[in-house]
C-alpha positions, -999 to 999 in steps of 0.1 A, spaced: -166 80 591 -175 75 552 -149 56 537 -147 85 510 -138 109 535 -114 86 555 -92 79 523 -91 114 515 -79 125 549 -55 101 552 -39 109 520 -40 144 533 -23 133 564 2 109 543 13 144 527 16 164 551 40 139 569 56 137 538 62 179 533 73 177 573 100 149 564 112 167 535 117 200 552 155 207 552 177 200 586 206 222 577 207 256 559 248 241 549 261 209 544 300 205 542 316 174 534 349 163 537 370 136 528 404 130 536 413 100 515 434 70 528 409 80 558 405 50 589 386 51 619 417 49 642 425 84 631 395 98 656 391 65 678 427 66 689 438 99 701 477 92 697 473 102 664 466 137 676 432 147 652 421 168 674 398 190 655 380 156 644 381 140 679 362 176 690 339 171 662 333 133 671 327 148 709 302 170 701 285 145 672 282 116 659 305 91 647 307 52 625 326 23 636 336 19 601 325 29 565 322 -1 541 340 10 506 335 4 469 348 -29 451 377 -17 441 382 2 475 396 32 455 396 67 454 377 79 422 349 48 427 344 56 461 340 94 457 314 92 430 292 68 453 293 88 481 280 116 452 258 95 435 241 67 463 251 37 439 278 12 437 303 16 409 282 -13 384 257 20 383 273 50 385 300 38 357 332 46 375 349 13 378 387 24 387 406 59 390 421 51 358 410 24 329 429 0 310 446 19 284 452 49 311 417 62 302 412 84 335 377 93 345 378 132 350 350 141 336 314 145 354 296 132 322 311 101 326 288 96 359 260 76 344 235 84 374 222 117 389 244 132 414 238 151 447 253 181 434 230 183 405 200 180 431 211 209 449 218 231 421 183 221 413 168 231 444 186 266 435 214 259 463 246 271 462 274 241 454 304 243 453 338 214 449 370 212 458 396 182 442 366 160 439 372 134 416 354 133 386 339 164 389 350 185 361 319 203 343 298 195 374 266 214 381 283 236 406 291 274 409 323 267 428 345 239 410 385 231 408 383 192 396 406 164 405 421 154 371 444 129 379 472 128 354 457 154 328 480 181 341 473 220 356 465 232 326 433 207 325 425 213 360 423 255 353 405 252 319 372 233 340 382 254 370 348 274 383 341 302 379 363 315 352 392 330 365 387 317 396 428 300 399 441 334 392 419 351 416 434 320 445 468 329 435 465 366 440 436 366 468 448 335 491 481 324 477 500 358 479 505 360 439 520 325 435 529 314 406 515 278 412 491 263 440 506 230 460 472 212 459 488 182 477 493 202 509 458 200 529 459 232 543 465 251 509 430 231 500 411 244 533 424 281 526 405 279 490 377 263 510 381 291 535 376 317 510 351 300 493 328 304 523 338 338 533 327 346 493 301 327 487 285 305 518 281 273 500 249 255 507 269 220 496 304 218 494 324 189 488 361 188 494 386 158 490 420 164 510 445 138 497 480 139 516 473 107 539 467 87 509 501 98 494 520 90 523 503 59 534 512 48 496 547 54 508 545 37 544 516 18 549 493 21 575 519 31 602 547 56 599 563 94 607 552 102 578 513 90 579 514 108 612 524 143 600 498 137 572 468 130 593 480 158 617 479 182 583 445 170 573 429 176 606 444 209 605 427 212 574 396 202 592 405 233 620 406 257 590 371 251 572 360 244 610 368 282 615 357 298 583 321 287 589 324 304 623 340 335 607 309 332 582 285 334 607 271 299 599 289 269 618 251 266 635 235 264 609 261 237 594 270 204 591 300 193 587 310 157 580 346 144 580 350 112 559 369 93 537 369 64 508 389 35 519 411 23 547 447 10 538 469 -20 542 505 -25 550 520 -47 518 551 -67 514 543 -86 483 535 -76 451 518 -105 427 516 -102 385 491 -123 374 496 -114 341 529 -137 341 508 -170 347 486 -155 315 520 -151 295 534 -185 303 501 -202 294 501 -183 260 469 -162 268 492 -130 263 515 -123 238 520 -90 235 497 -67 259 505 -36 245 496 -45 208 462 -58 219 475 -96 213 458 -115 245 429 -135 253 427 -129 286 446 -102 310 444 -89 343 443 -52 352 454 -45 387 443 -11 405 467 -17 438 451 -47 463 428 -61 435 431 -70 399 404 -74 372 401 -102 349 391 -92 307 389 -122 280 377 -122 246 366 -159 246 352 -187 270 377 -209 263 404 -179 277 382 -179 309 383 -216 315 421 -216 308 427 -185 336 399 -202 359 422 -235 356 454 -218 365 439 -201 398 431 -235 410 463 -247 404 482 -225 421 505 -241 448 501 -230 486 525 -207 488 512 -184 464 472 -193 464 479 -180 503 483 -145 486 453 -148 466 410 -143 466 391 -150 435 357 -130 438 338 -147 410 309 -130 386 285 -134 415 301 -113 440 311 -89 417 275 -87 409 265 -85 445 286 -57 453 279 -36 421 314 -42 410 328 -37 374 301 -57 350 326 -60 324 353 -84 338 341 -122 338 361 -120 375 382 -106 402 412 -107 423 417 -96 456 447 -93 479 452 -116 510 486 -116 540 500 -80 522 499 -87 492 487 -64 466 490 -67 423 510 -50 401 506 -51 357 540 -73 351 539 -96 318 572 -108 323 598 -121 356 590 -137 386 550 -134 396 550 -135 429 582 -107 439 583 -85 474 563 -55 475 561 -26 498 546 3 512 504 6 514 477 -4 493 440 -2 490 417 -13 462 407 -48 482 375 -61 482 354 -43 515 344 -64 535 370 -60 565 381 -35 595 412 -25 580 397 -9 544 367 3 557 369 45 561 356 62 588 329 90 595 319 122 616 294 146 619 281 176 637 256 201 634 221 208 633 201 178 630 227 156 642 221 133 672 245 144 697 270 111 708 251 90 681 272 58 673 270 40 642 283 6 642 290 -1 607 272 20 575 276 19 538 293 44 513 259 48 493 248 63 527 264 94 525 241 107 498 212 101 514 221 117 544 230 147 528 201 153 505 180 146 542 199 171 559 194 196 528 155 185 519 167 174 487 148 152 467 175 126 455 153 93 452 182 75 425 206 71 456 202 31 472 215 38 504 199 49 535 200 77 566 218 52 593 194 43 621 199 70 651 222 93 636 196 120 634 180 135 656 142 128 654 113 153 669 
């Protein structure tokens, strides 16, 4: 054949492959997290999640989802979003120093996957998703952490659309109890009965709260877990009442595992004795640590500061070091944490950080903690999915948070090429 001809039809055929790979898998894509989320939840049945544990049956599942550096909530939700690690996306913690939170979607430096699909001319809709208020969806009641109701209705979506949940879903109540799961999967619920979302996104955030109060184990954590997969049960049965749980699918994950602590350490106190801190509030340091629950985050305003705080982490006796892993500017780099600390903290044997200046440093904690750097069982989250295009009793070992974006935008045909992860090897099904 004429080499003319032969690079024309192989560009042709290049295309074609590439229209047939873009074609969408799923008419729906639903997404859910349930935060504080672990793999145990669905691998072990006595925790009774047995509307995920059908789902994992009649799906796919992961091992384990790797997390964010910090392993925290607002991070980890904008990666799984965006495709990129926090350095990227520009959401370092769920709440800055200074109590700056990060509410907003503008402050998501990257596109996300909900813009792509409003693109596309999809339907989207979100539900508590952090950082997501002004998003590019139709649907839209944003987690604002501490801003208060009045916050959440004003960037509520559409207009009205709280008063219409009271009246419609919530039998004229005066307020809506966002922190029960099931109140969250009744708005979903009616959502899809209303609208039929192509992309939804909804965060469900009672196993975090109580795993805050227990740890990883307790009555409490139980009931929680057993609320969220009821949760699950609900949105389960509105896409069936829809008309379009087969053309769905519908993922179950999560942002971060969760460890049992019983000690609490204050850098900040070994900054104050050494004379790097004299007054935090006021702005008078040279160095300080900002601590977001099992990791802290070093700030300085000269090199000399950084030597002085490097100097005191190596001199730290045994009994306290034992409590304590330096992730330096490398790692941080590596992982695509926070670009603007010179380095990091991260909790070892239960212990987690806390934002003291003054008593003892090192003083029992309790409860549970995330925020640790990911790159162990207990933090990672965990992952299922079923529907069309889903490999029936695939098994991923161990997959990325930066993956979830990609597989969405391949289920939906969505052209999303800023996301860095990848579709993991076997979960779909392939023709």
């Amino acid at each position: 054949m004429h080499m003319k001809k032969w690079i024309i039809l192989t560009g042709a055929l290049a295309m074609s492959f590439f229209c047939v790979q873009a074609q969408p898998l799923a008419k729906h894509v639903v997404l859910i997290t349930i935060d504080g989320s672990r793999p145990d939840f669905y691998l072990d049945s006595s925790w009774h999640a047995d509307n995920i544990r059908a789902l994992m049956a009649d799906g796919a599942y992961a091992m384990g989802v790797n997390s964010v550096f910090p392993s925290m909530t607002y991070p980890s939700h904008t990666t799984i979003v965006t495709g990129v690690q926090p350095a990227k996306h520009g959401i370092y913690y769920n709440t800055a120093p200074g109590d700056r939170v990060y509410w907003i979607d503008s402050s998501i430096k990257v596109p996300t996957i909900w813009g792509a699909a409003t693109a596309k001319g999809l339907m989207v809709a979100s539900l508590l998703w952090p950082v997501s208020a002004d998003a590019p969806v139709a649907y839209d009641i944003p987690d604002i952490g501490s801003l208060g109701e009045k916050v959440r209705e004003e960037y509520s979506r559409p207009a009205g659309f709280i008063d219409t949940l009271r009246a419609r879903v919530f039998g004229g109540a005066a307020s809506i109890e966002y922190g029960r799961d099931v109140n969250v999967a009744k708005i979903a619920a009616y959502v899809i009965a209303k609208a039929r979302p192509n992309l939804m996104t909804v965060h469900l955030f009672s196993v975090d709260h109580n795993e805050h109060m227990q740890g990883r184990e307790g009555d409490r954590v139980r009931a929680a877990v057993r609320g969220a997969d009821s949760a699950v049960g609900i949105i389960a049965g509105a896409l069936k009442t829809a008309d379009i749980w087969d053309s769905t699918v519908l993922i179950v994950t999560g942002d971060h595992g969760f460890m049992t602590v019983h000690t609490l350490v204050n850098p900040n106190v070994w900054l104050a004795q050494a004379g790097l801190i004299t007054d935090l509030k006021n702005g008078q340091w040279r160095a300080m640590f900002y601590s977001v629950g099992g990791s802290s985050y070093l700030y300085v305003k000269d090199r000399e500061a950084l030597s002085s705080v490097e100097r005191i982490l190596r001199d730290l006796p045994d009994t306290v070091a034992r409590y304590v892993r330096v992730i330096d500017k490398k790692q941080l780099e590596k992982i695509g944490g926070n670009p603007e600390v010179a380095l990091a903290l991260s909790g070892l044997n239960g212990a987690a950080f806390g934002n003291a200046v003054s008593g003892d440093a090192v003083r029992p904690g309790h409860g549970g903690q995330h925020g640790y750097f990911p790159d162990f069982y207990e933090i990672r989250t965990g992952y299922v999915a079923h529907g069309p295009g889903i490999r029936k009793g695939a098994v991923i070992k161990e997959m990325d948070q930066r993956d979830q974006a990609a597989i969405v935008a391949r289920l939906l045909g969505l052209d999303f090429p800023s996301a860095e992860g990848k579709v993991p090897k076997g979960l779909l099904e392939t023709k």
